[in-house]
N, C-alpha and C positions, 0 to 999 in steps of 0.2 A: 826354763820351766814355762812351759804353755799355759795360757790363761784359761781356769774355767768356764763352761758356756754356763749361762744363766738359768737359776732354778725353774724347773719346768712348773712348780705350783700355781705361783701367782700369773703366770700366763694360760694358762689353763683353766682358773678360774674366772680370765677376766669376764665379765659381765653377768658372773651365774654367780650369786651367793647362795647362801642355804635357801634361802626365802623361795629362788626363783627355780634353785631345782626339785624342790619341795615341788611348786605348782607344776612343771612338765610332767614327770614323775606320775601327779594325781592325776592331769589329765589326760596325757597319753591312755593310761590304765583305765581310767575311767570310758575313755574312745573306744576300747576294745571291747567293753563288756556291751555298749551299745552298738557297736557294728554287730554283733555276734548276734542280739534278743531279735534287731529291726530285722535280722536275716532272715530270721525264722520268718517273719511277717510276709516280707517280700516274695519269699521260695513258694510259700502257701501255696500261690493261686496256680504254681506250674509243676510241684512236687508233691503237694498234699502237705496236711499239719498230719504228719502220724510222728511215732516213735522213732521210725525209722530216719524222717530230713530231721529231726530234732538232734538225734545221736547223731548223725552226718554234723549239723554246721556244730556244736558242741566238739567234735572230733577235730574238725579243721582248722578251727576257734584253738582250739590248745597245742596243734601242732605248730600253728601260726607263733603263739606266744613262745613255745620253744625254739623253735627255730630263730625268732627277733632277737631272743637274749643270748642263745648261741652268736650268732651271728654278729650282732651289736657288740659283744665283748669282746669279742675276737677286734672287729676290725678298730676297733677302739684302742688297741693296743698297739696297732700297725697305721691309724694315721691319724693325725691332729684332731682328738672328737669334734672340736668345732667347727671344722668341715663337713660333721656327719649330721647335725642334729637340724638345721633346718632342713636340707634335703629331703630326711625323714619324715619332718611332720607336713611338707609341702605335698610331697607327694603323694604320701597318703590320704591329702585331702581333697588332690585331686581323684582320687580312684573312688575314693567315700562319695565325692558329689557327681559320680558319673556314675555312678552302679547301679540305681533305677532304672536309666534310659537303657545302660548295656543288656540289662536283665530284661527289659521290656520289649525289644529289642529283637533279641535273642531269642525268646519263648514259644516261638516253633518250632526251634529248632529241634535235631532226635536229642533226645535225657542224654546219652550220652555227652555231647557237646555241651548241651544245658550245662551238666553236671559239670563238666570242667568250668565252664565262666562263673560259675557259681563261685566254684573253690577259691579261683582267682581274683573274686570280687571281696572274698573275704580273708585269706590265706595273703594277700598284699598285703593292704593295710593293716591287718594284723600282725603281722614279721615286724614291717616298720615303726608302728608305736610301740611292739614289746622289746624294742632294739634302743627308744630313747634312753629305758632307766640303767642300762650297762652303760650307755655313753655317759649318762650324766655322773654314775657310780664313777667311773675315772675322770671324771673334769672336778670331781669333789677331793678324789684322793690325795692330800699333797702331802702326806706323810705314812709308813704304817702304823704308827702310834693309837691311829684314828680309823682304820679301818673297818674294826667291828661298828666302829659307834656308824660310821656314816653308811655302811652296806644295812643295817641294819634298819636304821631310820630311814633311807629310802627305800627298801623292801616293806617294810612297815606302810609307809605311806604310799607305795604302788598298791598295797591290797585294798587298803581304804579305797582308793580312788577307784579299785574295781568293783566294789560293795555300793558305791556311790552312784557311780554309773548304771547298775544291774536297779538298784533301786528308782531311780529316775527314769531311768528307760520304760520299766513294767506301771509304776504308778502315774508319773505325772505326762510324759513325753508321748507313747502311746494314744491314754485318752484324750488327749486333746489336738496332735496334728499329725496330719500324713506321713504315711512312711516314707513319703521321697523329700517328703519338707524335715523330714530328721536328719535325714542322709546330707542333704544338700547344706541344711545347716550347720552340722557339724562338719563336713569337707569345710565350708567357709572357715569356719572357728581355725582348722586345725592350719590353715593358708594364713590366718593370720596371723596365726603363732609362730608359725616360721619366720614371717617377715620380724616379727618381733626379736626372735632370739638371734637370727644372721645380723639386722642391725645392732644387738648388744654385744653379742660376744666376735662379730670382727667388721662392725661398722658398716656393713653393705648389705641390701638388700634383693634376694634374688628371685624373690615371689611374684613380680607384677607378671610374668606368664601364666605362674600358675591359679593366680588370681585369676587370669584370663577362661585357665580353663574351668578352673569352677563356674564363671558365671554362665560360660557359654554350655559346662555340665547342668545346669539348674533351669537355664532357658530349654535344654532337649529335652529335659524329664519334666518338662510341665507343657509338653504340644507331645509327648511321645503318650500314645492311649494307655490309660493305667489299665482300663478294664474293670474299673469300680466306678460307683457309684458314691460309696463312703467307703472307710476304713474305720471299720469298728476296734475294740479291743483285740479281738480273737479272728476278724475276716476282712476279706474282699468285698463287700456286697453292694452286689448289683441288680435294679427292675426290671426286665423287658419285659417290654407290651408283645401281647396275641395277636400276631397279624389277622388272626381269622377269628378271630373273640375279641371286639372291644372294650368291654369291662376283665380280658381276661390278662393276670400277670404272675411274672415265674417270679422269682426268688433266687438268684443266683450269689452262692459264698465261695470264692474262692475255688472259680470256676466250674462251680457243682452245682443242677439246678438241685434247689431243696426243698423249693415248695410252690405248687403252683393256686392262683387263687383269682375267683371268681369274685369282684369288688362288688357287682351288682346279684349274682345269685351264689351264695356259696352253699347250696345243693350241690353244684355242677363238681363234681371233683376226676381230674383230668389224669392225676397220675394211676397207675394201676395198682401200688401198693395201698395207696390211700383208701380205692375201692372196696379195695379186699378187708383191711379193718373196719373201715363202715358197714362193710356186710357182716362180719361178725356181731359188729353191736348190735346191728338193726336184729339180726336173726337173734338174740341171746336175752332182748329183751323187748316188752310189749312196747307195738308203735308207740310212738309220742309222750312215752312214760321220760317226763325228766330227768336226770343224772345229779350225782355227785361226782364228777371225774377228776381226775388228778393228769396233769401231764409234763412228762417226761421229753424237756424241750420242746420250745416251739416254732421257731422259723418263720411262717407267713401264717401260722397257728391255722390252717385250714380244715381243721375239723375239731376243736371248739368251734369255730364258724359254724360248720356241720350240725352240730350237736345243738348249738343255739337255734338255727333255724327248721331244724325238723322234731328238736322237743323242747318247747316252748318251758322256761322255768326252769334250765338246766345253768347247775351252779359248777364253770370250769376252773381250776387253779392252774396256773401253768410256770410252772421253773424255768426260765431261759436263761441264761448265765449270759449272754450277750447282751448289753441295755441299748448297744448301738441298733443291732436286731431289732427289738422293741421299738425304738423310735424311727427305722424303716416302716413296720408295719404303720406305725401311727401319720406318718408321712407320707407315704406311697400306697401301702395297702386298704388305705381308710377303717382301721382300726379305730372302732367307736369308745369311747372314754362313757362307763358307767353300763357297758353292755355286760352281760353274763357271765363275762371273762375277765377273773383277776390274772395280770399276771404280773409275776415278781420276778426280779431282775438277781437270779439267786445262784448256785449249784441245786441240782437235781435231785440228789442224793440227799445232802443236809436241809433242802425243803421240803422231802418228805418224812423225812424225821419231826418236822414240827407241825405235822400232824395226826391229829388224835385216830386211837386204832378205831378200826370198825365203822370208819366216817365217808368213805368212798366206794362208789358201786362201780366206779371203775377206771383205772389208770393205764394209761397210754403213753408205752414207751417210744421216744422217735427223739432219740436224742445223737448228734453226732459231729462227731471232731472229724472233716474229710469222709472219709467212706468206713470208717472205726466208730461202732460204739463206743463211749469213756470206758474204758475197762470199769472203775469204779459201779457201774449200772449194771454191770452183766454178771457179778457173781452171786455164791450163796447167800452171802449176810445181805447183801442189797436184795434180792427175792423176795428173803425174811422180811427186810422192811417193807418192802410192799404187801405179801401176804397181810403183814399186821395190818396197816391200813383199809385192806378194803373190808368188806363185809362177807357175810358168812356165803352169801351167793353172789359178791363182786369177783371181778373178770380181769385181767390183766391181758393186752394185747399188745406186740411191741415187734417194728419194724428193724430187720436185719438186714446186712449186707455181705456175701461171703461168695467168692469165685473155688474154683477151682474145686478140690477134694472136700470141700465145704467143712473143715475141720472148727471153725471159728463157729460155725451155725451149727455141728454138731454136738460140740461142748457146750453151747448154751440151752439146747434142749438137756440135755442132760445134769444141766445145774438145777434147770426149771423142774424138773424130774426129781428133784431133793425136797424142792421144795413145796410143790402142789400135788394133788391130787389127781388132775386131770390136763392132760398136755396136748396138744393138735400142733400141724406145722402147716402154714398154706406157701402155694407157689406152682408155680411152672412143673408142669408134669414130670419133665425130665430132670429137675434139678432135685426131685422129691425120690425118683430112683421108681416112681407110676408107669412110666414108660417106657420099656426096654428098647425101644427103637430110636429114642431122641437122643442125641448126645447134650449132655448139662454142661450150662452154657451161665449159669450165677447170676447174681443179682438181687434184687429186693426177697425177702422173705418176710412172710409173718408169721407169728408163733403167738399162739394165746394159749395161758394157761387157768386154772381153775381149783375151786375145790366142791363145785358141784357140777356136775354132768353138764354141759351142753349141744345141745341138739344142731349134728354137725351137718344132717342132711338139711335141714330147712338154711345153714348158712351154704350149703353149698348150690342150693336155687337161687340164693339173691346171688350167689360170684355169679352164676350164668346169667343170671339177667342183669347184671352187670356187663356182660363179655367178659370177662377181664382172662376166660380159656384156663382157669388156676383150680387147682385141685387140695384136696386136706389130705394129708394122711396123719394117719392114728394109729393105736393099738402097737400090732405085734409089727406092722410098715413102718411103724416112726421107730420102735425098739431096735428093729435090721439096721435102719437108717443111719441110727445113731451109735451101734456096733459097739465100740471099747473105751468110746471119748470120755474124758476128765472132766468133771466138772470142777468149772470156776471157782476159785474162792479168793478173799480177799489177800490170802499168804499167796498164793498162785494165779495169775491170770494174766497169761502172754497173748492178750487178745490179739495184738498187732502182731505178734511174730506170727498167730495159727491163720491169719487172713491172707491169701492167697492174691498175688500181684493181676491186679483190675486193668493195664493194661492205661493207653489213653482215654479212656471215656469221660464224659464231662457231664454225667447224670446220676446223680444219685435214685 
C-alpha cells in the first residue's frame, strides 16, 4: 500500500490566516474601486466628464472584476495559489503607478487608440486585484465543512473593502492630492504587498523589480506635463496668460477654455457668448441700474466682474460646486475678498433653493460639466425654481452648448417654453436656421427667457456693436426651430445622449 501524500490545507494556508486574508481581500477590492473614481479624473482632460466616459470606465471597471474572479478561480484550481498572489498584486502595481505617464503620454493620440490604453490601464489592474479574493477563497478552503462560512466572509469583506475605497477615494484622497500622487501611491502600496505575501506564504521575494518599476513609474509621471495647474475636486485647471493682453487670462478645466478674464479691466469680455449675455442685460435694463443676480456657476466668474464694474452696488451670488475653482480665481485671477460677489462653494440647483422667491432681477445660467449642462439645471422643475426666485420683471439668461441637429438646444427652449412667458434664442445665424445659405456649424448659444416682454431690437444693436455677427430669433422662427422637441423634466432628461459628438475642440 502506497503512502498518502500530505494534506494540501495546511500547506496552502501557510502564511495566510484569516487575519491576513481578510486584509488582501479588503484591500485588493478597495484598489479597484479607487483605480476605477481616479479614472474618471484622469480620462476628463482627454475624453470629457460626460455620461458617456463615466459609463465607459464604470463598464470596464466591472468587466475587469469579472473577468479577475473568473479567471482567478479557474487558475487557482490548476496551480499552487501561492504562486499567483504576489504576481498579482505586484503587477498590478506596476500598471496602477504607470498609468498617468502612459495616459499623458498617449493623449494625442486618435480616441481610438486613446480609448484602447485607456481600457488597458484600467481593465489590467482590475482583472488582477479582482482575481486575489478567489485565490485567497482557496488558500482558506481546507475543508467543505467550511466553505459557506469562509466564501461568505471573504465575499462579505471584499464588498466592505470596495465601499471603503469608493468612499476614501471621493472624500478624502481626491481633495487633497493629485491624481497621479494616488495612482503612484497606491501602485507602491500594492508592490509592497506583494513583497509581503511572496515572503510569507513561500519565503522569497520577488518585487525588487517591480519596485524598480514603480519608482521609475513615479519619477515619469512627475517630469511627464500633467496639463494642470491644480487638480480640483471635479477638474484639470489650468491659467494661461494673453500673449497679446497682459492683464489678460483664460481659465482652462480640463482642457476646455471656460472663462476668459480681464484681471485689470473686466469690461473687456473676449469670449463671444459672454458678449452676447451682457448684451442682453445691458439692453433689458437701465444703464448702471444695480442687480440682484444669481448665478449659475461660475469659473473665472467674468461677469459678476461685469456687473460689478459697470453697475456700481450690484449684489452677485454665485453657486460654483468646485471650491478648488474658487481658490484659482482667488489665486490666479485676483478675485477680491469682500467685493460685490458672494460666492458659495455649493450645487446650483440646491442654492438656489435657499433663496427667497422674488429676490433676484436676474440669474445667469453657465453652468457646466465638459461641454454638458448638469442635466439637473436644464429641466422643468429647475425653470420653476428660477422663475420663483426672480422677480416679476427678472430675466433668466443661460449659456448653451449643442452640435449638430441641435436636439439638446431644442429641448431646452422648449422646457423654457413651459415655463415662461417670453422666450428668445441668440447665436450664429446659421445655427438659428436665419440663414438659409450657411451651413450650422454648433457651439455656444444663448437663450433668455422672461415673463415680461423684452425689447429684442435694442439687444440686438448692442450684439452689433459688440461684432459678435449673432442674431435672436423669436416668435413663430424659434417655434419652427424647435419643431416636436420634448421638454426636459426631472423624470426625463437625457441631456448627454441628445448632444451631438463636438468632435476635438478644446473651447467651450
Amino acid at each position: 500500500m502506497s503512502p498518502s501524500p500530505p494534506a494540501e490545507g495546511p500547506l496552502r494556508s501557510r502564511g495566510l490566516g484569516p487575519r491576513v486574508a481578510a486584509v488582501l481581500v479588503f484591500g485588493s477590492s478597495a484598489a479597484v474601486l479607487v483605480v476605477e473614481i481616479v479614472a474618471l479624473r484622469l480620462l476628463a482632460p482627454y475624453l470629457g466628464l460626460t455620461l458617456e466616459t463615466s459609463t465607459m470606465v464604470i463598464g470596464i471597471a466591472l468587466t475587469a472584476i469579472a473577468l479577475g474572479s473568473w479567471l482567478g478561480g479557474r487558475l487557482a484550481d490548476q496551480v499552487d495559489p501561492r504562486r499567483l498572489l504576489g504576481p498579482s498584486l505586484g503587477t498590478s502595481g506596476a500598471v496602477v503607478a504607470l498609468t498617468p505617464a502612459v495616459l499623458r503620454t498617449t493623449a494625442e493620440w486618435a480616441p481610438p487608440a486613446l480609448l484602447f490604453i485607456a481600457s488597458l490601464t484600467i481593465l489590467v489592474p482590475g482583472a488582477l486585484l479582482s482575481a486575489v479574493t478567489p485565490i485567497v477563497t482557496k488558500l482558506r478552503l481546507t475543508s467543505l465543512a467550511e466553505t459557506g462560512t469562509v466564501v461568505g466572509r471573504l465575499s462579505g469583506v471584499g464588498t466592505v473593502g470596495a465601499i471603503a475605497g469608493t468612499v476614501l477615494t471621493g472624500f478624502v484622497l481626491v481633495s487633497r492630492l493629485p491624481v497621479s500622487g494616488i495612482l503612484i501611491g497606491l501602485g507602491a502600496l500594492l508592490v509592497v504587498g506583494s513583497a509581503l505575501v511572496e515572503w510569507r506564504t513561500r519565503g522569497w521575494s520577488g518585487a525588487p523589480a517591480l519596485a524598480l518599476v514603480v519608482v521609475g513609474g513615479g519619477l515619469v509621471a512627475l517630469v511627464t506635463p500633467r496639463g494642470c495647474d491644480v487638480e480640483t475636486k471635479y477638474h484639470c485647471a489650468r491659467v494661461v496668460a494673453d500673449p497679446d493682453r497682459e492683464s489678460g487670462r483664460t481659465l482652462v478645466l480640463d482642457g476646455l477654455r471656460h472663462s476668459y478674464v480681464d484681471i485689470d479691466d473686466p469690461t473687456y469680455l473676449k469670449f463671444a457668448y459672454v458678449r452676447a449675455i451682457a448684451s442682453v442685460v445691458d439692453a433689458a435694463f437701465p444703464e448702471g441700474e444695480p442687480l440682484a443676480a444669481h448665478h449659475l456657476g461660475g469659473g473665472g466668474l467674468t461677469l459678476p466682474r461685469y456687473l460689478e464694474a459697470t453697475r456700481p452696488g450690484t449684489r452677485s451670488v454665485v453657486s460654483e460646486i468646485d471650491g478648488g475653482v474658487v481658490r484659482v480665481d482667488r489665486d490666479r485671477l485676483g478675485l477680491r475678498p469682500g467685493a460685490g460677489t458672494d460666492v458659495r462653494v455649493e450645487d446650483g440647483r440646491l442654492g438656489m433653493r435657499r433663496l427667497d422667491a422674488g429676490s433676484r432681477d436676474l440669474v445667469v445660467g453657465d453652468a457646466f460639466g465638459g461641454v454638458s449642462v448638469p442635466w439637473h439645471l436644464t429641466t422643468v422643475e429647475a425653470m420653476t425654481d428660477v422663475r420663483r426666485v426672480l422677480t416679476e420683471d427678472g430675466l433668466y439668461v443661460a449659456n448653451l452648448i449643442d452640435h449638430g441637429d441641435m436636439a439638446f438646444a431644442r429641448a431646452e427652449l422648449a422646457t423654457l417654453g413651459e415655463t415662461f412667458r417670453y422666450v428668445a434664442l441668440i447665436g450664429e445665424p446659421g445655427d438659428l436656421g436665419l440663414d438659409p445659405t450657411a451651413t450650422p456649424d454648433g457651439g455656444n448659444l444663448v437663450v433668455l427667457a422672461s415673463d415680461r416682454s423684452v425689447d429684442l431690437s435694442a439687444t440686438q444693436e448692442v450684439l452689433d456693436s459688440r461684432r459678435t455677427g449673432w442674431k435672436i430669433a423669436s416668435g413663430d422662427d424659434l417655434t419652427s426651430w424647435i419643431g416636436d422637441a420634448r421638454p426636459l423634466t426631472d423624470d426625463y432628461a437625457p441631456v448627454d445622449q441628445l448632444l451631438q459628438p463636438y468632435g476635438p475642440q478644446r473651447s467651450r
